[in-house]
Every structure is written in C-alpha cells, then in structure tokens.
C-alpha positions in Angstrom: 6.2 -2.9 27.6 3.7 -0.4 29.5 3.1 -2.7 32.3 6.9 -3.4 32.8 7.4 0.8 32.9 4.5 0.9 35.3 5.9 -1.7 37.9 9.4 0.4 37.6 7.4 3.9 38.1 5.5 2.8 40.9 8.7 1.5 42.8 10.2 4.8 42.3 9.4 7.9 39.7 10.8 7.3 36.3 11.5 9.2 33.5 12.3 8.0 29.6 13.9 9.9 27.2 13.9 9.1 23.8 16.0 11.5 21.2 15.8 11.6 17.6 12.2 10.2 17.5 11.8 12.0 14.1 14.0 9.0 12.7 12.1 6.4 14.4 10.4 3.1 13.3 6.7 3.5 13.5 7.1 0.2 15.8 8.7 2.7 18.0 6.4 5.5 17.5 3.4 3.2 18.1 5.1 2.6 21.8 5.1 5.9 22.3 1.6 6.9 21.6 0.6 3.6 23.4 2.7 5.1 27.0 1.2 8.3 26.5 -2.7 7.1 25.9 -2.5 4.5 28.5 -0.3 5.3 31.4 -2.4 6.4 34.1 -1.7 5.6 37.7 2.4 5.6 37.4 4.6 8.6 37.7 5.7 8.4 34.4 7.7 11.1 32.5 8.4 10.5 29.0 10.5 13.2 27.1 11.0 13.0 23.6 12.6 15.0 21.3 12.4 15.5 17.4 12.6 18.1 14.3 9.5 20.1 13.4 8.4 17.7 10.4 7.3 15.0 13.0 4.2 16.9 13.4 3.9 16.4 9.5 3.2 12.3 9.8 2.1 12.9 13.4 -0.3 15.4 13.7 -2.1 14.7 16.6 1.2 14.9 18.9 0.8 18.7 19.0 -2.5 18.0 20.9 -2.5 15.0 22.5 -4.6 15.7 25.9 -2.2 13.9 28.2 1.4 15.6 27.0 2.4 18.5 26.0 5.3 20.3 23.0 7.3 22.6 23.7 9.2 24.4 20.7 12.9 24.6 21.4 13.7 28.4 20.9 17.3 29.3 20.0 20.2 29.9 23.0 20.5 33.1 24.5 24.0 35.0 24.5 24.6 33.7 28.2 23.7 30.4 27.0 26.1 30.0 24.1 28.9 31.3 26.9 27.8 28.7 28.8 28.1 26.0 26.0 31.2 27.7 24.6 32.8 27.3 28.1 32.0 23.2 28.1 33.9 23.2 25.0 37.2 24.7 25.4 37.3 23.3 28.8 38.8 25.7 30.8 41.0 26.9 27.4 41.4 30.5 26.8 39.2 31.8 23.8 39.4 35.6 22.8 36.6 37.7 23.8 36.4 39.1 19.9 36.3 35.6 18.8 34.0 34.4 21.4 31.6 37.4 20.6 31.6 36.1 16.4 31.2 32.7 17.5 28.0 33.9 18.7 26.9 35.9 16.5 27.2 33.6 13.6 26.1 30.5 15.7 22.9 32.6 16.4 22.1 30.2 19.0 22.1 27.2 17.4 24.3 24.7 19.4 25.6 22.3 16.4 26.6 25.5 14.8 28.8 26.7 18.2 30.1 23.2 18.0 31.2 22.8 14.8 32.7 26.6 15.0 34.8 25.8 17.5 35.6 22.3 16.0 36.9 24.5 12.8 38.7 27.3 15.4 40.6 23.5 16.9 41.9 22.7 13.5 42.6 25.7 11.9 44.5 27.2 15.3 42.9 30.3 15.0 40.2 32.0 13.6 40.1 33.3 10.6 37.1 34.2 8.6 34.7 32.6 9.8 31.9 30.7 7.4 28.4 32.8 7.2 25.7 29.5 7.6 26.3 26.4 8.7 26.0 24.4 5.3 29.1 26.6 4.5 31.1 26.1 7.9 30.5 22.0 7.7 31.6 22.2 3.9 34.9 23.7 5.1 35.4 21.2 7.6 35.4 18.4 4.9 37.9 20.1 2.7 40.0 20.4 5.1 40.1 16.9 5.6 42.4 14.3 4.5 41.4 12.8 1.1 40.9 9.1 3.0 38.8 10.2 6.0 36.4 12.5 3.7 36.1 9.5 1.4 34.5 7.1 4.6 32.0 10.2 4.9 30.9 10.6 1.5 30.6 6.6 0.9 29.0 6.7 4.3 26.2 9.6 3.4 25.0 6.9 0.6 24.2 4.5 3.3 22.1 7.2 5.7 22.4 9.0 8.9 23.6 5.1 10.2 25.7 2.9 8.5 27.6 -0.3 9.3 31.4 -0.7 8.9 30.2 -3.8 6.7 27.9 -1.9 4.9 31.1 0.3 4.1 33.1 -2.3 2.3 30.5 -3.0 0.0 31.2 0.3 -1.7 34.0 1.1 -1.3 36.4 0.7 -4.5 38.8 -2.3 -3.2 35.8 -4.0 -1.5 37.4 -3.6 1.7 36.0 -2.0 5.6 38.1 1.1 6.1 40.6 0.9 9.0 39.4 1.3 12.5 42.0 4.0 13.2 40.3 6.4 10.4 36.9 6.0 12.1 38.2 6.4 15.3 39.9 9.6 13.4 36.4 10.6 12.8 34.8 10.0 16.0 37.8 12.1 17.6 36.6 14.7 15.1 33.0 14.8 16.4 31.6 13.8 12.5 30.2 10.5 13.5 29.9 8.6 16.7 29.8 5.0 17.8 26.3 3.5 17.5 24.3 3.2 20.8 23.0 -0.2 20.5 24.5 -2.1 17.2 28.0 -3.3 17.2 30.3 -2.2 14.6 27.7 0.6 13.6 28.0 4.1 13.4 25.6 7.5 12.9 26.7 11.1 11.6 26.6 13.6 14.5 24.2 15.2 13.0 22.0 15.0 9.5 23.4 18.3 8.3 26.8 16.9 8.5 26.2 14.1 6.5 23.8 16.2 4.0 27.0 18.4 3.7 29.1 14.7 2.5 26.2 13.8 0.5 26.1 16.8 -1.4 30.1 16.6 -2.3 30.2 13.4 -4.5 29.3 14.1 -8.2 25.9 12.6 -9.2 27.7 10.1 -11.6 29.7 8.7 -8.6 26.6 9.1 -6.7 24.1 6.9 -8.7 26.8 4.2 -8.8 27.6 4.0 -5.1 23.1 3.6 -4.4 23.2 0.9 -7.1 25.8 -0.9 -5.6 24.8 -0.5 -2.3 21.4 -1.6 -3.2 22.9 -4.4 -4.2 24.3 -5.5 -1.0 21.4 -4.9 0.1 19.1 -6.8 -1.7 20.7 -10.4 -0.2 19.4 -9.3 3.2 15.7 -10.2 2.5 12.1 -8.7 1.9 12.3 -7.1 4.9 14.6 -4.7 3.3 12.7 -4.0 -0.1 11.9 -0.4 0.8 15.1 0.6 1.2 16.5 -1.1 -1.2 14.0 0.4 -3.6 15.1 4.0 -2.2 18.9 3.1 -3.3 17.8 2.8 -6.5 15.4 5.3 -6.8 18.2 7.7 -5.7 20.6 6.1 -8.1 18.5 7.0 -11.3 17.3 10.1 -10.0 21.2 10.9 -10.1 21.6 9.7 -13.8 18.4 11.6 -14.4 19.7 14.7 -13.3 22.6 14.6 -16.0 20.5 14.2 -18.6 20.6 10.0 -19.1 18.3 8.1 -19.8 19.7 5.2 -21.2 19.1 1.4 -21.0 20.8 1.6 -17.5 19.1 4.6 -16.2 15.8 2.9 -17.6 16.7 -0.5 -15.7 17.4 0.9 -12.2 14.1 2.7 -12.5 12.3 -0.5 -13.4 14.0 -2.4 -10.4 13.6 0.7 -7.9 10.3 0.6 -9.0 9.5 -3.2 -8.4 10.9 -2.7 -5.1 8.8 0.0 -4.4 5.8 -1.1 -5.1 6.0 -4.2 -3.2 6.8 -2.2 -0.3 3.6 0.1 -1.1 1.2 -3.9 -1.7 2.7 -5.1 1.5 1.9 -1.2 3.3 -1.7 -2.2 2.2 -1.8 -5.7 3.4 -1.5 -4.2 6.8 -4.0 -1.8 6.0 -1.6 1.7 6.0 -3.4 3.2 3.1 -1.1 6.6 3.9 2.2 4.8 3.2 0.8 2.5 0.8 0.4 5.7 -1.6 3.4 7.5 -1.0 5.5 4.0 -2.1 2.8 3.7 -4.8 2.7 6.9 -6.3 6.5 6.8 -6.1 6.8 3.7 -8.2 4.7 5.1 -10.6 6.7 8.1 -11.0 9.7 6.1 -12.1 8.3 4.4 -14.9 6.8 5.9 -18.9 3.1 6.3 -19.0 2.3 3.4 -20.9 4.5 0.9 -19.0 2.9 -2.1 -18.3 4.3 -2.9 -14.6 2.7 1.9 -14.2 -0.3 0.8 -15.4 -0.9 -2.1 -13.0 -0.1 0.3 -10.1 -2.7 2.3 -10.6 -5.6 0.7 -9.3 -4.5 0.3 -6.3 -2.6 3.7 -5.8 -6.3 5.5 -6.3 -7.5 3.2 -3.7 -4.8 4.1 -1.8 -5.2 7.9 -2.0 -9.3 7.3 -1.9 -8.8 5.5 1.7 -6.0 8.2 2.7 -9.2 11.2 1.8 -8.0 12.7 -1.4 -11.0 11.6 -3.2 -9.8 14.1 -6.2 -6.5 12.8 -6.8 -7.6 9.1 -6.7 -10.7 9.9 -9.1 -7.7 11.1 -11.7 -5.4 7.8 -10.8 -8.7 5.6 -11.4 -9.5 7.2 -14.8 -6.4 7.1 -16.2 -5.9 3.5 -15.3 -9.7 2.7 -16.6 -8.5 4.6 -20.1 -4.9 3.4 -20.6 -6.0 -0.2 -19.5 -8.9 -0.2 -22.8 -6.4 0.9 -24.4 -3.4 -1.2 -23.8 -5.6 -4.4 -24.0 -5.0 -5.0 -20.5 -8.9 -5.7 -19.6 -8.5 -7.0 -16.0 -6.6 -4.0 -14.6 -9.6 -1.6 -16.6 -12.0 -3.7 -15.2 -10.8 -3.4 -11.6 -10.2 0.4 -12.2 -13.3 1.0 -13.0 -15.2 -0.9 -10.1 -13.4 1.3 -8.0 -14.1 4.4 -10.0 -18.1 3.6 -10.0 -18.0 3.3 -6.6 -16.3 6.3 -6.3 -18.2 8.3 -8.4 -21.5 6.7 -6.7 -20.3 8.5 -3.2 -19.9 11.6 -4.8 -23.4 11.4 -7.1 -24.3 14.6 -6.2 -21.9 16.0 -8.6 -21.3 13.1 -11.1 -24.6 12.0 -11.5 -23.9 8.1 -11.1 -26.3 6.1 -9.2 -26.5 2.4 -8.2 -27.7 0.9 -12.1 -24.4 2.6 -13.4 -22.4 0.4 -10.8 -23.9 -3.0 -10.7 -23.3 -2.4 -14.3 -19.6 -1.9 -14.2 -19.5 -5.0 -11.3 -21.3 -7.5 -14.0 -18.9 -6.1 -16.8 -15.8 -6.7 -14.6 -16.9 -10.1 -13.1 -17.0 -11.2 -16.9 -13.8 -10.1 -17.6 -12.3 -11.8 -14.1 -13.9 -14.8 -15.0 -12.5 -15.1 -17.9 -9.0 -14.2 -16.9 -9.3 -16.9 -13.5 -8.5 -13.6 -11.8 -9.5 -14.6 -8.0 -8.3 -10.9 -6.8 -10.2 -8.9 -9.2 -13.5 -11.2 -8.7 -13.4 -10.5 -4.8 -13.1 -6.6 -5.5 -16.1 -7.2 -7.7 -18.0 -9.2 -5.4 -17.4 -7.4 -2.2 -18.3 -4.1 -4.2 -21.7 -6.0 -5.2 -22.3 -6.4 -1.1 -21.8 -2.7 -0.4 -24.3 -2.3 -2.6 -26.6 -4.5 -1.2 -25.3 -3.1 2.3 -26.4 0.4 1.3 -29.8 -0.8 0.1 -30.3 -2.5 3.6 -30.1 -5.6 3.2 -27.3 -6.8 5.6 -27.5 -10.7 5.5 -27.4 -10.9 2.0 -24.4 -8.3 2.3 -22.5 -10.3 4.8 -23.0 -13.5 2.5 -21.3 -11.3 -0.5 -18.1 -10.0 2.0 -17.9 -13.3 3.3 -17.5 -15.3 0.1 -15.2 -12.3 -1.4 -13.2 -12.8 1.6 -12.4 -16.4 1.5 -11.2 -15.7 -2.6 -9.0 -12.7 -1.5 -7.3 -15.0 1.1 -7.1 -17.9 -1.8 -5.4 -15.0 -4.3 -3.1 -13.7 -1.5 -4.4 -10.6 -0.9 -4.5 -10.1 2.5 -5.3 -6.1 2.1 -8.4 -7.0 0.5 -9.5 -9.7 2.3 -9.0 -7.2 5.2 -11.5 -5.0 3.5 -14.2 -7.7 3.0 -14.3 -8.4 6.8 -14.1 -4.7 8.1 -17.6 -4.5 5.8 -19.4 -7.7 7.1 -18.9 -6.3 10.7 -20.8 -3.8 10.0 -23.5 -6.1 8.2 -23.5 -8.1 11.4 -23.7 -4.5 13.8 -26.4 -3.5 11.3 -28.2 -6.6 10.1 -30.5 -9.2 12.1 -28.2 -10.3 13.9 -28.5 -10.7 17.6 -25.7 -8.2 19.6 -24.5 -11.8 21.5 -24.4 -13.8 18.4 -22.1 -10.7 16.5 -19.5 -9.8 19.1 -18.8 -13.9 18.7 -18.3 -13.5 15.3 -16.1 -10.4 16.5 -13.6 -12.7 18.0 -13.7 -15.1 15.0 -12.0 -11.9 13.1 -9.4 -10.3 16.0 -6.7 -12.9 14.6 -6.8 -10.8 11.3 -7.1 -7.9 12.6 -3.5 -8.2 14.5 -2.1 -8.2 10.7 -4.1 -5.4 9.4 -4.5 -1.8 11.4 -7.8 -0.5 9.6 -9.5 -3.9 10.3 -8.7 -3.4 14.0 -9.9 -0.2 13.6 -12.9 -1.4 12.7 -13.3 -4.0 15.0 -13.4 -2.1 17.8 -15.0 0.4 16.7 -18.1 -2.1 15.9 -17.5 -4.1 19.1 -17.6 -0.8 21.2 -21.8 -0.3 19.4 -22.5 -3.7 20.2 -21.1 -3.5 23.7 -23.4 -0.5 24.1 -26.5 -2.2 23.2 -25.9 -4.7 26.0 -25.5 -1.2 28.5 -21.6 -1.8 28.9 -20.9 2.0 28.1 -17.7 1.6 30.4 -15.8 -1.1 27.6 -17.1 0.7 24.4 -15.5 3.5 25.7 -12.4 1.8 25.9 -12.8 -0.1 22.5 -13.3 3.4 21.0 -10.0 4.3 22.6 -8.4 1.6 21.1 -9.5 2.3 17.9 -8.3 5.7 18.4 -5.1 4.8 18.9 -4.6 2.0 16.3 -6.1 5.0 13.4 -3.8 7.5 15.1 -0.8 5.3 14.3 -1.8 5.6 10.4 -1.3 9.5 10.6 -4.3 10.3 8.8 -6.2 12.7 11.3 -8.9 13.0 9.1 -9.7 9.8 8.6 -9.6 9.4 12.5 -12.6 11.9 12.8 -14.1 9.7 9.9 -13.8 6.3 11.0 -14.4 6.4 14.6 -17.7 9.3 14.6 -20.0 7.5 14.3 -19.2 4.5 17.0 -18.3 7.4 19.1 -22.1 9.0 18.6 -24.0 5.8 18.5 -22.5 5.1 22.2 -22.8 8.6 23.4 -26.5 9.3 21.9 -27.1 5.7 23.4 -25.6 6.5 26.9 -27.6 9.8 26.9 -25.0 12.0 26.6 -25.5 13.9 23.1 -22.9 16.9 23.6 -20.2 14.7 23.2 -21.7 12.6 20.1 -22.0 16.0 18.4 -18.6 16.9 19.2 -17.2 14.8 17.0 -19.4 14.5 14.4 -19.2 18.1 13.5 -15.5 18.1 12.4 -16.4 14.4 10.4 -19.3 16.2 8.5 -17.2 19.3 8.0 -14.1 16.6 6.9 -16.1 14.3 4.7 -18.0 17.6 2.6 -14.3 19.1 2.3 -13.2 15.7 0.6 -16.1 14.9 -1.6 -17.6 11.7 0.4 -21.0 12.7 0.2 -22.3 9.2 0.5 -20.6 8.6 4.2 -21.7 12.3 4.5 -25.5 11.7 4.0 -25.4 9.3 7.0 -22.7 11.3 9.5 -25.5 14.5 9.0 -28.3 13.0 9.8 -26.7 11.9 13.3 -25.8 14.9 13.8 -28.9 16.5 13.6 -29.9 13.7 15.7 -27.6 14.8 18.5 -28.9 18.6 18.3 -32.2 17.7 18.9 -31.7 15.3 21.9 -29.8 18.3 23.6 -33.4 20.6 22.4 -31.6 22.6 20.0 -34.1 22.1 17.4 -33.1 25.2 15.3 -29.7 24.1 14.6 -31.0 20.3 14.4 -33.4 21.7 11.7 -30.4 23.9 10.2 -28.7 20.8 9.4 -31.3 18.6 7.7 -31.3 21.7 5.6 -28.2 21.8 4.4 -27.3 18.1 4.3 -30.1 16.7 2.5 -29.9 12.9 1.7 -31.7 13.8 -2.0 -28.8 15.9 -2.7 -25.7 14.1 -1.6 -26.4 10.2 -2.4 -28.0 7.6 -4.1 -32.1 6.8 -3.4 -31.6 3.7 -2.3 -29.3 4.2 0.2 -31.9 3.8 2.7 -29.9 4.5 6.3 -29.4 8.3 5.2 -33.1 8.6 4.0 -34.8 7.4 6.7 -32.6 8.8 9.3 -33.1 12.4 7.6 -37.1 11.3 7.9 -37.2 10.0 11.2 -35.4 13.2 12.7 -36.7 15.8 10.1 -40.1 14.4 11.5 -39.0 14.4 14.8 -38.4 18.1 14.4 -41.6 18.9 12.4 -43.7 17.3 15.6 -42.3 19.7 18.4 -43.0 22.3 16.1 -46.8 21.7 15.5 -46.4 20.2 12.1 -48.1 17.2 12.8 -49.3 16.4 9.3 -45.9 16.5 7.4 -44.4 15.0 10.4 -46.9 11.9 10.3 -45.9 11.7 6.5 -42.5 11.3 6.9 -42.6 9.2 9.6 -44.8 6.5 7.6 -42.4 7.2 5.0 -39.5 6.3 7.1 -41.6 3.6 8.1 -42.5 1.9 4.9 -38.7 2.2 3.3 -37.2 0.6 6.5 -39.7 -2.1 6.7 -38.0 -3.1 3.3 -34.9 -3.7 5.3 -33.2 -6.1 7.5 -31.3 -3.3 9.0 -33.1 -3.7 12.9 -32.0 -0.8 14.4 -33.4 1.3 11.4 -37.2 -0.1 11.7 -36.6 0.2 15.1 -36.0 3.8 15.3 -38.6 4.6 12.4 -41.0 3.2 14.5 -39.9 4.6 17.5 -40.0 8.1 16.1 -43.8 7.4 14.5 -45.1 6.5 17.5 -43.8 9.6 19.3 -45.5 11.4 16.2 -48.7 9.9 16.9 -48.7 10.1 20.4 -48.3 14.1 20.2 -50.8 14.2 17.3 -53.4 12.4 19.5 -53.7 8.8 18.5 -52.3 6.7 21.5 -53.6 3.3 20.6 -51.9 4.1 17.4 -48.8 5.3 18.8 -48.9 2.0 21.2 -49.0 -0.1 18.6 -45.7 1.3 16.3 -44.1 1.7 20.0 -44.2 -1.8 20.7 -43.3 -2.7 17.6 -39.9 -0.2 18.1 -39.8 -2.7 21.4 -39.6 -5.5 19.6 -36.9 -5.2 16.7 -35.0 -3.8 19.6 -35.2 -6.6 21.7 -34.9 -8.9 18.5 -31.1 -7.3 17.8 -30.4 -7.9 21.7 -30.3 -3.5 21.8 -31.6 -4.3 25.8 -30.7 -0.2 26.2 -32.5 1.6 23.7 -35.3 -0.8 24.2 -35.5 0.1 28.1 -35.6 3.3 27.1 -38.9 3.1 25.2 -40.0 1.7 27.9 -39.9 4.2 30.4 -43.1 6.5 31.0 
C-alpha cells in the first residue's frame, strides 16, 4: 500500500485524508503508522483526524518525529457566521437569533448544525436548548414515533448499522422502509454509508448516544441479546462484538436490580465470547487487548465460577506483559488460592508458575529466589502430567529454560524453549508457543552459537512471527544484534525500526522503551556511538524500577552504566552501579547482571587508581562467566581484565585474557567487537 501511494506522489503531490480514525480498525491504524514511519522520498501529505481519546491507545501519535497534532480549538464568532451562512443558504436568519445561535453553539459546529436543524422544524426559534445533549434530545421528541423508533433500534447496533442488521430487531422482523431512512438522511441524523451498500452511520456519536440513552434498560437488554443473536451466525470473526451485545444486555438487567437465571445466562455467554476474543488477542501476541477482554470477562461472572477462575491465569499474564506487575501479582494469587481451593489443581499449578516467576523478578522485595521456582515448576509438571495437560507442561517447561537462561546456560535453554514449543503448537496454543521462540532467540543471540548459523535459525521463525506481533518484535529486535556483530549497523538500524513499529502498534509505550533498549544499546555501544544507547536506556531503567521488574532492571542498569563510561562520564557511570546494584534487585545466579555490574564497576575502579578491587572484580567477573556458555559475556569479562591488568602493569598478563576476549569473540562470529580489541 506504501509503495503504490509513493508511485502516485512522485507523479504528482498527494494528499490522504482519513476522518474518524478514532473509530478505526487497528488494520487501519497500523497503515497509518506504517505511511508515516516509512514514507520518505514522496511528497506525501496524510491528514487525519480523530477525538482526543486516540492519544489514549495511541500514545506515541502526539510525538511521532515525522508528523505533527494540532488541537482543533473551538470557531470564532466570524467563523460560526461563516458556517451559519453555508446553512441557511442565502435564507434570512434574524440578527438576535443568529447572535444566540452562537452563543449557545460556543463554537462548536455540530452544535450550530443541529441548532439550526431545530430552528428548520420548529419555524422559529423559540427557547433554545442550553447543551447539546439537551438540543439533540429535543430533536428526537419531536420526531415521529416510527422514524425515532429506526434510531433507537439503530443506537443498539453502533455508530454503523446495516438496513439488515435492522430487521433483526425490530418487532415484526422486518427492514424499515426506505422512504423513513431517506426521512432521516433528509434530516441530517444519519447518512448513507461511504463504502458498504445498504449501510448507514449516525451523523455524529452524540446523536446516536442521545437515541441510545432514550430506550428503557429493559427494552435495551432485549434488543443487545437479540441482536447478538443475529450476530452470532456470522462467524468467529465476530465474537467480540458479539460478546459486547451481551455484555451490554446484562449490564442493562443489572442496572434494574436482576439477576436472575437470564441475567446470569447472558453474562455467562457474554463472557465466553469475551474471553475467546481476549485467548485469540494473545495468540497474536496483543497482551494490551488481551487484558482488557480478559479482565472484562472476568468481571461478568461470581468469584468462584469455574469458567472466572480459568481466566485468571492468563489475565495476570496479560496484565504482567502489558507492565502492571502489581495488578497481575493480585490476579495470579487469587487464581493460585481459589484454584487449591476449588480442587481445580491444573489452573493452581499454572498460576503459580507464573506467580514464582513473578515474584523471582521482583526478589528484592519478596524474597523468592531460583530454589523457590524450580520448586513450584517440579510441583506443576506433576500435576500436568497427571492431567495430560500439554499447555500447562509447556508453560512449565519453557519457565524451567528461563531459568536455565538466566543462569547462563543458553544451549541447554534453547533445548527447553524448543521442546516447550513444539507441545504448545500440539495443544493449540499459539500465544505460548510464540513465547517459547521469542526466548530461544535470545538463547541463540546469547549462547554459542555462531552469528551466521542464528540469523538462519532467524528465518526458520519469521513464518510465526507474521501471526504473532511480540514475536516479530523480537525477531528483529535479535536479528538487528546479530546483524551488528557482522558490522551491518546500516540493517540493524532498520530491524530496530521495524520492531519499533510492530510494538508501537500494541500501544503499550512503555513496553516499547522495554523491549527494544537493549537491541537499541547493544548496536549503538557496538557502532561506537554511546549517547544514543544511553538515550534510551534511561527512560527503560526509569520504566522498569517504576513497574517492579527488577530482574530485566538488573541487566538494562548495568548497560547503562556501560554507555556513561564509554562517553568518560565516569561519575554518573559510578552513580549508577550505585544505585542499581545486581545484589539488591535479582537473584545470584542470574549471572548477565552480576558480571556486567563487575566488569564495568571494575572498569570504573581502574581509571580511578583502584587497581586492587578493580583486579578482584574483574577475576570475579571472570570466574562466574567462565561457568557460562553465554560468549559475549566471557568475552567482555575478559576483555575488561585485560584492560585492568594492562593499566596495573602486567602486559603479558593482560595479553593473555585479551586474546582470549579475541577468541570467544571470533568463536560467536562478533567480527566488530573483536576488531576492536584488536586495534592498538
């Protein structure tokens, strides 16, 4: 689609508007951001136009780099004249009336519009209504009984409804007559659809709020369930909204005080809908809308309903991977509780997996370390064994290889993913399976294996990643590190721009700052440019301590500090080693954070004169990495003690652990930083 807009601008200048994006498919959205991130060399102008609450899923518009917002403000006085005067065409208005029109519009044009709509029917103008909630509720009493029956049976459907979509709640089953739409499109209440046939949308969402908020909640809550219905025989694709009929429907009944076997049955199928909305939303790996349609399903159901509790587990996974650590540590525990209790062991076991590993992230304050986990994975592989529970027993599993991941020991970790990913695929569950691979790419980006021999194992994954948004997250973001090592700074720059864009389209801006860091500092620090690694690894530290990850924390601080001290700013480098300490946010065997800290700690410790404490964390850093299969760590451990030694005096020393650096280097296929040792 950007290529064929290109090859139109570059004929001639082109401009795309786009209205009402506020309302649009994230398809449509995704489009959007893509024109706007990509276009370059084509005069391109695209204008788009939406309410304020945009921002609210799509944060990052208010800043993007190449576009900017402008906040409509409301008309002036000369500008409501001039709107007035397209209006009456030519018509003679009253200067007193025309002076109260404005005044009450107060420069809002759908207000002028609908003024003078009322003014057209009434024949003169009267009191006029004080807001516009109150002036479009006088234009529907004043309608005829039939034609404000089409927009209150409309409102049910939405801002767009079908005529079809009409008979299927309407009392005799039937479409209403053409002539009464056409009525209301003479009116200026709806208006012929742009692009479907026999489709129709309000002029405006305050006009059909204003017929929504007419029919009694009784009439309401039948006219979502039997328009749900309807619904439901146009396929999956559908569930969502389906699922929000219903919802609606009982939160009508609810309102009036029932909760009867009916009310209690709509919520159960709203819920069902819901949720398989919210599974599906994490398929694709959209953990933001996977916990909204989660923790709405859950809402609809008692406490100790069986279908609640089994929506637990994965809404606190989904609010874990959208950063409210907090709220999905309450969701977990709950579920880990009520499902002992209940006698529903698989959903505690897999509750408290996730929980463990939770907690482990955070073991600063809850005091969990790696024994308490494995314990919980052995408990819970029992319990999925016994149940034949292929799902659960590849959350256990893959949980198992971030622990052995964490520990250093990739190979073994990419053998755990790897098998955990082939039973999520056997159970169905793509979202998981999803999960398995975005960790054994970073086994292979970490692990001993060579940069040629991962980025083909990188293409062996793309086809799953067009499915799943996080995984292609991921995958570039892990191609871009490995592209570095080979010196191709030019495409890991644009990898890291794609992965930018795919997290952008989750709308979690946080989590963008998170997931794409530390690719973004690993290429910079690599290509020698450390200003911009730290500029976005301050807001990820800053993001991660504000959530409660202090196990992703640990690791982010360290490269930070690293980044400070390749730009000489030693104080500020030492300042954060300080307050980031790996001892106080994470586990001790989570061996990337400690011997980072060591190796820069030291780093710092040698420029400063310290040479003894500097030599001893060095060989630390030395001796815990060499326990690893993580290259680029012994690499860099040695790398940093021979730079120790050399300014402490022992050059054949320092020769020695240099070469070695060399070597594990040139072993992962890392020709760049190797080079680099190289030089005098």
């Amino acid at each position: 689609m950007r290529k064929s807009l290109e090859r139109r601008a570059q004929q001639r200048p082109l401009a795309l508007a786009v209205d009402d994006i506020h309302w649009a498919e994230p398809m449509l959205l995704e489009l959007l951001e893509h024109l706007v991130d990509w276009t370059r060399d084509a005069p391109l102008l695209l204008v788009c136009l939406a309410r304020p609450e945009l921002l609210d899923h799509r944060p990052g518009w208010a800043r993007s780099a190449q576009g900017d917002t402008m906040t409509l403000q409301p008309l002036s006085e000369a500008q409501t004249d001039e709107l007035i005067d397209r209006f009456i065409a030519g018509a003679q208005l009253p200067q007193g009336t025309r002076a109260r029109i404005r005044e009450t519009a107060g420069g809002n044009p759908l207000f002028v519009e609908q003024l003078l709509a009322v003014l057209a029917e009434r024949g003169e103008a009267g009191e006029l209504p004080p807001t516009i909630h109150a002036l479009l509720a006088a234009r529907l009493d004043g309608l005829p009984d039939e034609e404000r029956d089409v927009l209150e049976r409309a409102s049910i459907v939405g801002l767009e409804f079908e005529w079809e979509a009409l008979a299927a709640i309407s009392p005799d089953g039937h479409r209403p007559p053409g002539a009464r739409l056409a009525t209301l499109v003479r009116k200026e209440l709806i208006r012929p659809h742009e692009a479907l046939a026999d489709a129709f949308r309000f002029r405006h969402i305050l006009i059909r709020d204003a017929a929504y908020e007419r029919i009694p909640k009784d009439l309401r809550a039948e006219l979502h369930e039997r328009f749900a219905d309807w619904l439901e025989r146009s396929g999956e694709e559908f569930e969502e909204i389906v699922g929000y009929h219903l919802e609606q429907a009982y939160r009508s009944l609810e309102a009036l005080g029932s909760r009867d076997a009916r009310a209690r049955t709509i919520a159960r199928r709203a819920a069902a809908r819901l949720a398989g909305s919210g599974r599906r939303a994490r398929a694709r790996g959209d953990a933001l809308a996977a916990g909204k349609l989660l923790e709405r399903a859950a809402a609809l159901l008692p406490a100790d309903d069986p279908l609640r509790l089994e929506l637990l587990p994965p809404l606190g996974q989904a609010l874990r991977a959208s950063g409210d650590s907090e709220r999905a540590e309450t969701v977990l525990a709950e579920a880990t509780e009520r499902g002992r209790a209940a006698g529903e062991p698989g959903v505690a076991a897999e509750a408290a997996i996730q929980l463990a590993d939770l907690r482990l992230h955070r073991t600063g304050q809850t005091g969990v370390g790696r024994a308490e986990v494995w314990r919980e994975i052995e408990a819970a592989t029992s319990v999925f064994e016994q149940l034949g529970d292929e799902a659960g027993m590849a959350r256990a599993i893959a949980l198992a290889g971030r622990l052995r991941f964490w520990k250093g020991e990739a190979a073994a970790s990419l053998h755990d993913e790897e098998r955990a990913a082939r039973l999520a695929r056997s159970a169905g569950d793509r979202g998981q399976e999803a999960e398995c691979l975005r960790y054994a790419l970073s086994a292979m980006l970490y692990g001993p294996m060579p940069v040629d021999d991962a980025l083909r194992r990188c293409d062996g994954v793309r086809a799953h990643a067009a499915s799943n948004r996080r995984l292609g997250v991921s995958l570039c973001s892990i191609r871009s590190q490995l592209e570095a090592m080979r010196g191709h700074f030019d495409r890991a720059r644009e990898l890291i721009a794609e992965a930018r864009a795919l997290e952008q389209g989750l709308g979690l801006p946080f989590m963008i700052d998170v997931g794409i860091a530390p690719a973004v500092a690993f290429v910079e620090l690599l290509a020698g440019d450390a200003a911009a690694a730290e500029a976005v690894l301050r807001p990820a530290c800053d993001g991660l301590e504000q959530t409660g990850e202090l196990g992703f924390l640990s690791t982010m601080a360290y490269f930070l500090a690293q980044a400070l001290a390749a730009q000489s700013r030693d104080a500020d480098a030492y300042a954060v080693t300080e307050r980031w300490r790996p001892d106080e946010l994470t586990v001790p065997e989570d061996v990337d954070a400690h011997v980072g800290w060591g190796c820069v700690r030291a780093t710092l410790l040698a420029r400063r004169g310290d040479l003894v404490e500097a030599e001893r964390l060095a060989r630390a850093a030395v001796d815990m990495a060499s326990d690893t299969d993580f290259l680029y760590l012994r690499a860099g451990a040695h790398a940093t003690l021979a730079e120790v030694l050399r300014l402490a005096g022992s050059p054949s020393e320092s020769a020695a652990s240099l070469a070695e650096a060399i070597r594990r280097y040139e072993q992962k296929g890392n020709v760049v930083a190797a080079a680099a040792l190289l030089r005098p």
